[in-house]
VOTI-145748 format. One record per residue: residue number from 1; residue in three letters; z, x, y of N, C-alpha, C, O, CB in turn. Coordinates in steps of 0.1 Angstrom, whole numbers, plus 5000, padded with zeros to 4 digits. Glycine has a CB too. Layout:
% residues N
ATOM, NUM, Ala, Z, X, Y, Z, X, Y, Z, X, Y, Z, X, Y, Z, X, Y $
...
% end
This chain:
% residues 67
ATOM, 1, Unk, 1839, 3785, 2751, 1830, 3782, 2740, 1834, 3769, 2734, 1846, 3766, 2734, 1831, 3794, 2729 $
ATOM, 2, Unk, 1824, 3759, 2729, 1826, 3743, 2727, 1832, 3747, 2713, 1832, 3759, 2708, 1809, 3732, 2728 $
ATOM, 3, Unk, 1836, 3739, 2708, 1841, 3735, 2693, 1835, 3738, 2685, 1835, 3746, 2676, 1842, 3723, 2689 $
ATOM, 4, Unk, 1825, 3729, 2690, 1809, 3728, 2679, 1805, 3740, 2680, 1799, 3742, 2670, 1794, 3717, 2682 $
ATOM, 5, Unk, 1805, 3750, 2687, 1796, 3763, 2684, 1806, 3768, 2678, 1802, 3775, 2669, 1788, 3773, 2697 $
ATOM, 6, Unk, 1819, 3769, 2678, 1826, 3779, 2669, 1829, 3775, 2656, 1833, 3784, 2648, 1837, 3782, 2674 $
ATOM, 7, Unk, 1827, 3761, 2651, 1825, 3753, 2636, 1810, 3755, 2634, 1807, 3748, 2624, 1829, 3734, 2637 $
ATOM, 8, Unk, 1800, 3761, 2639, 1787, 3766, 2639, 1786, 3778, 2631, 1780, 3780, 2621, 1782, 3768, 2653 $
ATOM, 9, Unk, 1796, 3787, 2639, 1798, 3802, 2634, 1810, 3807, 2622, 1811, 3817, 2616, 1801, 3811, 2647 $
ATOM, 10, Unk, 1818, 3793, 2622, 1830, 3792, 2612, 1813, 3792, 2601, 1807, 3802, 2597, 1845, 3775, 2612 $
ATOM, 11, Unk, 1809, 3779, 2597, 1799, 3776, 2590, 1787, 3785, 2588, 1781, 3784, 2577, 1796, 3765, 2595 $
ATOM, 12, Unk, 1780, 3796, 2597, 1772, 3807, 2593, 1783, 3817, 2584, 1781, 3819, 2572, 1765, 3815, 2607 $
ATOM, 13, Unk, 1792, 3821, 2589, 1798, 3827, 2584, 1802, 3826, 2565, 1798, 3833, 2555, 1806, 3827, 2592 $
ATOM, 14, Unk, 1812, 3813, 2569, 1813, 3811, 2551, 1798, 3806, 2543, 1799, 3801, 2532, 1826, 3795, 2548 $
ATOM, 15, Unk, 1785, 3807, 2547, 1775, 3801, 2541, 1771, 3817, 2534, 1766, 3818, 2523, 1764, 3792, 2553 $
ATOM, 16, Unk, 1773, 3827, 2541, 1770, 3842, 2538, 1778, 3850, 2530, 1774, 3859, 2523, 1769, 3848, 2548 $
ATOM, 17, Unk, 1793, 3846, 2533, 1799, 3853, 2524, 1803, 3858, 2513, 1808, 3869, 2511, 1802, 3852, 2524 $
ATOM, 18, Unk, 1800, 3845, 2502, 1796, 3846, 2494, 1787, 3852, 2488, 1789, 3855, 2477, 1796, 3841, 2493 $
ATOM, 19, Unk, 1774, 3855, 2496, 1767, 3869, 2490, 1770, 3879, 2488, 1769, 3885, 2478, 1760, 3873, 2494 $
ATOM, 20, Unk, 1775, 3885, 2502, 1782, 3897, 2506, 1792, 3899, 2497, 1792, 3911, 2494, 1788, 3896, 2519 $
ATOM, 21, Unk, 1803, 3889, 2489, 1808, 3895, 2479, 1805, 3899, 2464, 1811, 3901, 2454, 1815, 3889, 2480 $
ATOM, 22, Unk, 1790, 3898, 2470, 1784, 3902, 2452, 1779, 3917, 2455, 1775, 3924, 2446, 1768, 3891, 2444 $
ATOM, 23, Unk, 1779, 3922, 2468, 1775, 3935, 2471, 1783, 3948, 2468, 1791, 3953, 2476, 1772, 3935, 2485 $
ATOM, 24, Unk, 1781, 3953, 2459, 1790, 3960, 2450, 1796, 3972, 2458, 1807, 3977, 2455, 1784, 3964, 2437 $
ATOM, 25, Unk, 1786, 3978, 2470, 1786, 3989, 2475, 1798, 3985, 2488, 1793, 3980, 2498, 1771, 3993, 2479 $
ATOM, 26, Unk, 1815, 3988, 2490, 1824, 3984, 2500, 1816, 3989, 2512, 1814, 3982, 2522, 1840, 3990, 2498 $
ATOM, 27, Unk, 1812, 3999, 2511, 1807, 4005, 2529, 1792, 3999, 2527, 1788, 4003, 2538, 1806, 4028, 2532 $
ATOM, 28, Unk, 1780, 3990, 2521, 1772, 3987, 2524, 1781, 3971, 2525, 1774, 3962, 2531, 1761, 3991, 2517 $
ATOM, 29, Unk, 1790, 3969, 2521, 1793, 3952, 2524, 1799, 3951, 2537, 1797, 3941, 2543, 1804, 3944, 2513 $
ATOM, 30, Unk, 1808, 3963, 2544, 1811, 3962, 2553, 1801, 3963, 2567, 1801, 3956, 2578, 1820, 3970, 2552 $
ATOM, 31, Unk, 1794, 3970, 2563, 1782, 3974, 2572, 1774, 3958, 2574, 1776, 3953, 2585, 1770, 3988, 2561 $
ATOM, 32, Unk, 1766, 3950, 2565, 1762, 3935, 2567, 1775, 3926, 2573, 1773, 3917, 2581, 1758, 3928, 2552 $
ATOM, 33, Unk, 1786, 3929, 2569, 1794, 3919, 2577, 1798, 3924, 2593, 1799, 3915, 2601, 1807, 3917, 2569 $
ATOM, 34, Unk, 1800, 3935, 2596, 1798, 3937, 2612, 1785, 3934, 2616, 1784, 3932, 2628, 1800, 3950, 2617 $
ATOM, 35, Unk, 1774, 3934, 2608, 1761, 3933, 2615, 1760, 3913, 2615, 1755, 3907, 2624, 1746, 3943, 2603 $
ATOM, 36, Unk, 1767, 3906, 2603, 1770, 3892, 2608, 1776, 3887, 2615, 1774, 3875, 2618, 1773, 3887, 2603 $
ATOM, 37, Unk, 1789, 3898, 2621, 1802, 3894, 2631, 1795, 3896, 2644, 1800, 3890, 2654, 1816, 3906, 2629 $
ATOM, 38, Unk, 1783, 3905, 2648, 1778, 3905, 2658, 1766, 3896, 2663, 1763, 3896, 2675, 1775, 3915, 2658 $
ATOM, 39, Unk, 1761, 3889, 2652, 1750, 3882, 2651, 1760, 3867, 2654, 1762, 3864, 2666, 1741, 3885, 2635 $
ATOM, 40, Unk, 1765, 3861, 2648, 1774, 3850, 2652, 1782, 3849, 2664, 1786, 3839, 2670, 1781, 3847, 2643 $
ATOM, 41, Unk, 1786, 3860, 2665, 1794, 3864, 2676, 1811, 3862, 2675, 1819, 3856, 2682, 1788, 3856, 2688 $
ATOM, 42, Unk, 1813, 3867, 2666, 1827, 3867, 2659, 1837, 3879, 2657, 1831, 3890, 2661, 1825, 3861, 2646 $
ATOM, 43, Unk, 1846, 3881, 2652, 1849, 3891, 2647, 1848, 3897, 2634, 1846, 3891, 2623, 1856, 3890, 2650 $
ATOM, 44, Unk, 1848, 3907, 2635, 1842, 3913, 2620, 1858, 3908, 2613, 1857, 3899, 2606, 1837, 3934, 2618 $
ATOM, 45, Unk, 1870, 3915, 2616, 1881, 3909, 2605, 1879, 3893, 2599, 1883, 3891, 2588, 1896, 3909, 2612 $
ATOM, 46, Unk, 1872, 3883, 2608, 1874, 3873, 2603, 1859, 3872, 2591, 1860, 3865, 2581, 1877, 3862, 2615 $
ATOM, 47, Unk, 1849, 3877, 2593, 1837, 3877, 2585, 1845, 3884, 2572, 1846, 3878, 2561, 1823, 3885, 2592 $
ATOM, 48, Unk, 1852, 3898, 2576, 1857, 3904, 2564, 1866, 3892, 2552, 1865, 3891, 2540, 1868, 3916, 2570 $
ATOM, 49, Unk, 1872, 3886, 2562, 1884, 3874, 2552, 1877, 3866, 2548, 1880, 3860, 2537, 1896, 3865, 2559 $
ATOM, 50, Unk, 1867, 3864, 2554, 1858, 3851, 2546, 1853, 3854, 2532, 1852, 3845, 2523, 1844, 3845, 2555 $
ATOM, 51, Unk, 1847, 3870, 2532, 1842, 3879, 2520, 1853, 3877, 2511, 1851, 3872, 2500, 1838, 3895, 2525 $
ATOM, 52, Unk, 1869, 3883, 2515, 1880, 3887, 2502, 1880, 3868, 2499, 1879, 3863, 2488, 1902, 3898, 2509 $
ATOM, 53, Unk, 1881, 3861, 2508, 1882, 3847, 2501, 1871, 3841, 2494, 1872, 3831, 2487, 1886, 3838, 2511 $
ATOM, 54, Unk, 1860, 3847, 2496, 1848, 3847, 2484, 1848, 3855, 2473, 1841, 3854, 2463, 1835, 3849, 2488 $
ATOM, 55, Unk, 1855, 3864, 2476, 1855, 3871, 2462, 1866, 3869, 2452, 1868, 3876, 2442, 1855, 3885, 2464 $
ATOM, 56, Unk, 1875, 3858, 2457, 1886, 3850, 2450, 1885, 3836, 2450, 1894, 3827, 2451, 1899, 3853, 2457 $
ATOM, 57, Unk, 1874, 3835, 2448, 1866, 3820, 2449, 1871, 3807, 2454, 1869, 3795, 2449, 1862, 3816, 2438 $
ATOM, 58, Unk, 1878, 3812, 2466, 1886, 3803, 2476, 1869, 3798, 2485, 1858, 3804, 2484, 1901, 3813, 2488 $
ATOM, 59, Unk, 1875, 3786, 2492, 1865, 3784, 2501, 1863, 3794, 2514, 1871, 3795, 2523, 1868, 3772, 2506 $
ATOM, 60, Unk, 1854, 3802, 2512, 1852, 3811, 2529, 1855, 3807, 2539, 1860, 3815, 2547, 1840, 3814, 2534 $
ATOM, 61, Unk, 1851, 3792, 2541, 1853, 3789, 2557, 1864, 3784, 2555, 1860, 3772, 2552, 1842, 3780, 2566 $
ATOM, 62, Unk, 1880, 3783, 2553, 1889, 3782, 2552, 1897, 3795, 2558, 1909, 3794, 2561, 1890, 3779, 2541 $
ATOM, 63, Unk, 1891, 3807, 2559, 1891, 3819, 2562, 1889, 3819, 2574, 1897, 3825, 2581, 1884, 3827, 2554 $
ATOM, 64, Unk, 1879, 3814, 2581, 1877, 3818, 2593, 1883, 3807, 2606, 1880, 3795, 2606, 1863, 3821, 2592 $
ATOM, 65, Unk, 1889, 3812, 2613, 1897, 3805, 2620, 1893, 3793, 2632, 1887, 3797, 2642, 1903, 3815, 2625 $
ATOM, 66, Unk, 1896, 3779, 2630, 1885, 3774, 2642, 1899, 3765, 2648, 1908, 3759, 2642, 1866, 3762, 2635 $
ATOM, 67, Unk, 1899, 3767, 2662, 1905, 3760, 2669, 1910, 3744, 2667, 1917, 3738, 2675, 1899, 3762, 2677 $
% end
């Protein structure tokens, strides 16, 4: 996989996260973030970290890991 597609999906990811951490319901936030971890094609732990680092108003995509 190129660079650029995985700084693609670093970048979908932290662009979303931040929503996801206003979703008050843990099992409906987990539920949208596997359904984004499959849609970008990533892993859900790393969508999850991007969420706890939005909900500690760190940068998301700092969270997600890019080569």
């Amino acid at each position: 996989m190129s660079d650029q597609i995985i700084a693609e999906q670093a970048d979908a990811v932290a662009a979303v996260a931040p929503l996801l951490a206003l979703v008050p319901s843990g099992v409906e936030r987990t539920g949208f973030a596997q359904r984004l971890a499959l849609t970008v094609g990533t892993e859900v732990r790393h969508v999850e970290a991007a969420i706890r680092a939005a909900e500690r108003g760190e940068d998301a995509r700092d969270a997600v890991p890019i080569p």
